[in-house]
C-alpha positions in Angstrom: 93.5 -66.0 -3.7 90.8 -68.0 -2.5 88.6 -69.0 -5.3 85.2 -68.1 -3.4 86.7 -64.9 -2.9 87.5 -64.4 -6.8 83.8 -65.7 -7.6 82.6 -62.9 -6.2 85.0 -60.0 -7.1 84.3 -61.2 -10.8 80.0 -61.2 -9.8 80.7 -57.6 -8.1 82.5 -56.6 -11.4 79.7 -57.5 -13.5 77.2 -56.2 -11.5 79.3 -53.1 -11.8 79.8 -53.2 -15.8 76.1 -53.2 -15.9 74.9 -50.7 -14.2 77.5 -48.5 -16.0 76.5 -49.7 -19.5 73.1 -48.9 -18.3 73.9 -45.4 -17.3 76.0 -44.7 -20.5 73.3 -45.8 -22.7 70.6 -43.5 -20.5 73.0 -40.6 -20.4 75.1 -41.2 -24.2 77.9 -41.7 -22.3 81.3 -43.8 -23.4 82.1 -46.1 -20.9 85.9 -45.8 -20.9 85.3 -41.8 -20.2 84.3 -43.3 -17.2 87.0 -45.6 -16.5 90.1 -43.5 -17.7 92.5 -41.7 -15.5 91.1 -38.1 -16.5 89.3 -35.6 -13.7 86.7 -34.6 -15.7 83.5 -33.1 -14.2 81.2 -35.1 -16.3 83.1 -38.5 -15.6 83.1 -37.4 -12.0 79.7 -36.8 -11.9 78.7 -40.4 -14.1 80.8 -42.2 -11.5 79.4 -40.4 -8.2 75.6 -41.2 -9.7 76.6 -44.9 -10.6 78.9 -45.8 -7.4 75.5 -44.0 -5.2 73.4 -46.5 -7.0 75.7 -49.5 -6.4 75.9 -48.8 -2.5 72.4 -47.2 -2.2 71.0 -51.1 -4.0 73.6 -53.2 -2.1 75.4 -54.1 -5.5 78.9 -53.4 -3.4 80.9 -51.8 -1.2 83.2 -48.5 -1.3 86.3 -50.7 -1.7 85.0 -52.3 -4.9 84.1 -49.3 -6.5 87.3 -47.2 -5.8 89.2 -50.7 -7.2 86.4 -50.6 -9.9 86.7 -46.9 -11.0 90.8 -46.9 -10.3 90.4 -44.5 -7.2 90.9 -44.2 -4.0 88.3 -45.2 -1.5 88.8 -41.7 -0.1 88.2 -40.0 -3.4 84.5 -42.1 -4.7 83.4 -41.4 -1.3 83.5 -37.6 -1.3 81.8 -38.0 -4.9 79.4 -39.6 -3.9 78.6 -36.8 -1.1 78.8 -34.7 -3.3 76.0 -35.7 -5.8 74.2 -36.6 -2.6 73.9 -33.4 -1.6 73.3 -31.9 -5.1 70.6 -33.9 -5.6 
């Protein structure tokens, strides 16, 4: 792996860890709820609101939240539609 390239995965992982401490703590939220395996409606809801924030403020792309979150690119994007539309 390149290094340049692994500099910025770990900065886009950072920026990711805080903007989901920062929701946790606004919402009393537990921060591995978000990051576990389970298809819970208020995990999937956390993560659709964070991973809209990340792309809506150019934090980073669709790819690095699915790898973020452990989903599939497929999956965060139809969450995010989803709270877009709900909102």
């Amino acid at each position: 792996m390149n290094l340049r390239k692994f500099d910025l995965e770990v900065n886009v992982e950072k920026r990711l860890a805080k903007l989901v401490t920062a929701y946790c703590s606004s919402h009393y939220v537990d921060p591995t709820f978000l990051l576990g395996p389970g298809r819970q409606r208020l995990a999937a809801r956390a993560r659709a609101a964070i991973s809209h924030q990340a792309l809506t403020n150019g934090v980073c792309t669709l790819t690095d939240l699915a790898r973020y979150f452990g989903r599939a690119p497929e999956v965060v994007a139809r969450g995010i539609k989803r709270y877009r539309t709900s909102r």
